[in-house]
N, C-alpha and C positions, 0 to 999 in steps of 0.2 A: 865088215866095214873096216878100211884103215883106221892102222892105231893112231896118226895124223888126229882121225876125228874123235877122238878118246880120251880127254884131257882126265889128269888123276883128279880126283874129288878135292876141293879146296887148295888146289893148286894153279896158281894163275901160268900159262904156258906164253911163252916167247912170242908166238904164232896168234895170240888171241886176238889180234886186230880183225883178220876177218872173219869178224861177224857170221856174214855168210855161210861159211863153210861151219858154222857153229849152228846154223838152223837146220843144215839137215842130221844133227846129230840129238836131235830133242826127240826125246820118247821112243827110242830104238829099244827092243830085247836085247836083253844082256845074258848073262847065265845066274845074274841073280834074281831076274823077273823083271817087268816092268819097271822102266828109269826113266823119270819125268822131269823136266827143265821147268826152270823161271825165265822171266826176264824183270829185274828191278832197275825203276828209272825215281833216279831224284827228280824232286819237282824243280825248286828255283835254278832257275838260268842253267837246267838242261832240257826238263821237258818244258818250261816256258821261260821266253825273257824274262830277266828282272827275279824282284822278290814274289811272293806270294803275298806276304804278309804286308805291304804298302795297300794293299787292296782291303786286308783286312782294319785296317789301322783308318785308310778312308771311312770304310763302314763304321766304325768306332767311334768317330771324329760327328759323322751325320747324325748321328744317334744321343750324341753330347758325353762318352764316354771318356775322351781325352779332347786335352787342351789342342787349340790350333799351335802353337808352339812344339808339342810332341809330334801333330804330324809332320811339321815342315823338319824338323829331326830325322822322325822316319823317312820323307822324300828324300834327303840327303843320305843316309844310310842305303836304300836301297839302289843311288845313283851310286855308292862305292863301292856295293855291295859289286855291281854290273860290271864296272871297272876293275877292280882288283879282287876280288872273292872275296870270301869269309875268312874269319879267326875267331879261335876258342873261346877269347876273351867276350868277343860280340855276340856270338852265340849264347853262352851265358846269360849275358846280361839283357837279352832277349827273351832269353827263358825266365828267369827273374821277375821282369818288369810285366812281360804275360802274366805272370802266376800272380803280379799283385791288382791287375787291372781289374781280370778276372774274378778275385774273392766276391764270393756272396752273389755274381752274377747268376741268373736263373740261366738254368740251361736252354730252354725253349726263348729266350732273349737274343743269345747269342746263336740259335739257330733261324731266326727272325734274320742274321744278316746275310745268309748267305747269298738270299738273289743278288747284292749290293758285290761282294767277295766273286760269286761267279761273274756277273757283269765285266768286271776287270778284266779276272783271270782268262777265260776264253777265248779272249782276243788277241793274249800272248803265247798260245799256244804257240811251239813250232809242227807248222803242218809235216815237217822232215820226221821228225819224231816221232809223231803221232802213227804215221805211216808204217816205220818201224817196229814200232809196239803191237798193231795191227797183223803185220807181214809174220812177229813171233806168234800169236794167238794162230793164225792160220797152218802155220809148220807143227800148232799142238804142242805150245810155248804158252804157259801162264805167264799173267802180266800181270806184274805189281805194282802201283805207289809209294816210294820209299822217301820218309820228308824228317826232320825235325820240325816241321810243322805237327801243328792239331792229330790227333784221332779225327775228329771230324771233320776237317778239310780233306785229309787222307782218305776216307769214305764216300766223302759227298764228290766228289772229284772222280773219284774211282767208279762209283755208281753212272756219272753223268759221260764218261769217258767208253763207258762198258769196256774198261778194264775189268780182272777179275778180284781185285781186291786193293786195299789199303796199308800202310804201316807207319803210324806216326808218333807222335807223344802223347801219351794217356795223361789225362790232370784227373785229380778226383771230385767225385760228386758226393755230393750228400745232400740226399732230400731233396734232389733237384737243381740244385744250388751247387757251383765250383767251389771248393775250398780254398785255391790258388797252390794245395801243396800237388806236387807228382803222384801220380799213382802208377809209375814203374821206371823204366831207365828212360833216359833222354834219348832221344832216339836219332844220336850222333856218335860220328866216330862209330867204336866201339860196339859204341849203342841198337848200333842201325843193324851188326852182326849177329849180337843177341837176335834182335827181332827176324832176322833170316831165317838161322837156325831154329829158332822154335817153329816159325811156321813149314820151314821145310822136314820139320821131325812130324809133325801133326798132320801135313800135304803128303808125304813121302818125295819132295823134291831131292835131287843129285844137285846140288851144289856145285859142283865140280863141271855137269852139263847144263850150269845157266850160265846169263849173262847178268852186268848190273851196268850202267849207265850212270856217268856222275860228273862236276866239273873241275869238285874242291880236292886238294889234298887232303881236306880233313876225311874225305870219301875213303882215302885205300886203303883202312882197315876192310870195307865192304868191296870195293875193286878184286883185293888179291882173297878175296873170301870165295870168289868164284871162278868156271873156267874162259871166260869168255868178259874180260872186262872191257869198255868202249869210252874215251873221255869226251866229255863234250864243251867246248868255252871252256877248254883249261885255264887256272888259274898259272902263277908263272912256275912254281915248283911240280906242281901236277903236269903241266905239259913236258918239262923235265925229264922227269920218270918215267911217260908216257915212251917218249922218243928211245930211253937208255933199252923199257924192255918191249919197243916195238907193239904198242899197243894203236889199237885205232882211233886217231884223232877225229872228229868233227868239229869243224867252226860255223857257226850259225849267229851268234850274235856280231852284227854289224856297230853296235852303239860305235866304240872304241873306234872304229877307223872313220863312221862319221864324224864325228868330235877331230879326228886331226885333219880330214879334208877341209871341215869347217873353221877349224885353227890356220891353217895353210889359205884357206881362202881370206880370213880376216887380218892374217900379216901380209897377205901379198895386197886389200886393197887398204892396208894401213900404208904400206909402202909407197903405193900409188897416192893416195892421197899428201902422203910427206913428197914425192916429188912433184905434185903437181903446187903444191904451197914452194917448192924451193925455186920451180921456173916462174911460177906468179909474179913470188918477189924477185929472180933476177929479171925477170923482165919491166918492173916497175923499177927497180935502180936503173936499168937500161934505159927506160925511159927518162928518168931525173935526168942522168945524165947527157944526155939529147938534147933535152929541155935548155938544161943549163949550157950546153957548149952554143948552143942557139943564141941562148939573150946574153952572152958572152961575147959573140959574135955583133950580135946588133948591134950592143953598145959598142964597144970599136968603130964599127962602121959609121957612125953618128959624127955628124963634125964637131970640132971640137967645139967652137965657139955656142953652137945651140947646146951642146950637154954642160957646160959653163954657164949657160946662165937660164937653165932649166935647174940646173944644183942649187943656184945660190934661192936663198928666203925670198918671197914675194914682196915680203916689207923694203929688202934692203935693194933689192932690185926699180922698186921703185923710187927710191931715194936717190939710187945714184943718177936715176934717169933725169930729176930734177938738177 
């Protein structure tokens, strides 16, 4: 095989955009034995519009777990989320407010919502995506779910997808029951490399011959962790990067360029409306003034003697008449 299809292990190559040419290089003989690829796809706003967790936070909300105040929060959050991506800070304090929602919840509670969470989620699928995760499983390409979301979502998702597995953030149980603390890394940034690597030490995955799929900057620690990285709905410094080291872009979310057709169409029939108020009224001063140079007209025209004694009082007209 060209060295082309041979990227070094954990080194992201120049050339990684196409894809393509990265699928016929999964599960080729090497001379060190059998070498197997992944393919890791974040969930929100790459493998599906939007957030995940707005779907979750619905189900939460029906259930009487949080305030209508918090979801209308979260609606707004995951409308910015769409728009501009994530940051550290948010992320966080996502993971935070989960961990205290969560305490003491039963576990079989919060798997009680998932018909409510799948309902959502499925419908936002990108069929583009789905396809490609698909098209790796057939080339003899393992397919994962790589989320700061749940363990459980990351599963239940991954089962229903017939993907071949999950990776998300572990929370601890006890007895059933969430504690709200972590039971291992956040599975961000960083986080998400960890969970790579362990599953590719335990898989025998080459790292180096998979892909990973993502939209955030906060992604490229996991990006440049493999050989074949693809961005998808970049955010503005991830599309950046993307471009500098020629990596493969996908745009699939439409939100953003709906929103400015819909802005362009609501200042152009603003516009319209302001000129149709500005020829109204010149046409109504138009008119006054018509009106007026008319009965401006008339009276002139009137002889003098009838508008004399059309002016004067009826009293005094008839006095003089006497």
């Amino acid at each position: 095989m060209p060295d082309r299809m041979q990227p070094r292990p954990g080194v992201s190559q120049p050339r990684a955009g196409k894809a393509a040419d990265g699928l016929l290089a999964a599960g080729q003989p090497s001379a060190n034995g059998y070498r197997r690829a992944a393919a890791f796809f974040d969930l929100d706003k790459t493998l599906m519009a939007g957030s995940s967790g707005i779907f979750f936070a619905r189900a939460a909300y029906e259930t009487g777990m949080i305030s209508r105040g918090r979801l209308a929060r979260d609606a707004y959050e995951n409308l910015r989320f769409r728009l501009l991506g994530s940051t550290d800070q948010r992320a966080d304090d996502v993971r935070r407010r989960v961990g205290r929602m969560i305490a003491g919840a039963r576990v079989r509670d919060l798997q009680r919502l998932s018909p409510r969470v799948l309902a959502g989620v499925l419908p936002r699928l990108y069929p583009q995506m789905l396809a490609r995760a698909y098209a790796h499983q057939d080339a003899g390409v393992r397919v994962y779910i790589i989320t700061a979301a749940s363990q459980e979502m990351a599963d239940l998702l991954a089962h229903v997808l017939a993907f071949d597995g999950g990776l998300g953030s572990r929370s601890e149980i006890v007895d059933g029951c969430y504690t709200g603390r972590p039971a291992g890394p956040f599975n961000y940034r960083e986080g998400k490399v960890i969970s790579m690597r362990e599953l590719a030490e335990r898989q025998g995955i080459d790292l180096g011959l998979s892909f990973a799929y993502s939209d955030s900057a906060s992604d490229l620690p996991m990006l440049r962790a493999v050989g074949y990285p693809v961005v998808v709905n970049p955010d503005a410094e991830l599309r950046r990067i993307a471009a500098e080291q020629g990596w493969e872009v996908l745009h699939l979310d439409r939100l953003g360029q709906r929103l400015k057709v819909l802005a362009a169409l609501g200042a152009g029939m603003a516009l319209a409306s302001l000129g149709k108020a500005v020829r109204e009224r010149g046409s109504a001063a138009a008119g006054g003034s018509r009106a007026a140079g008319a009965g401006a007209r008339a009276l002139q025209s009137r002889p003098p003697g009838r508008w004399a004694r059309s002016a004067r009082p009826r009293g005094a007209r008839r006095g003089a008449d006497r």
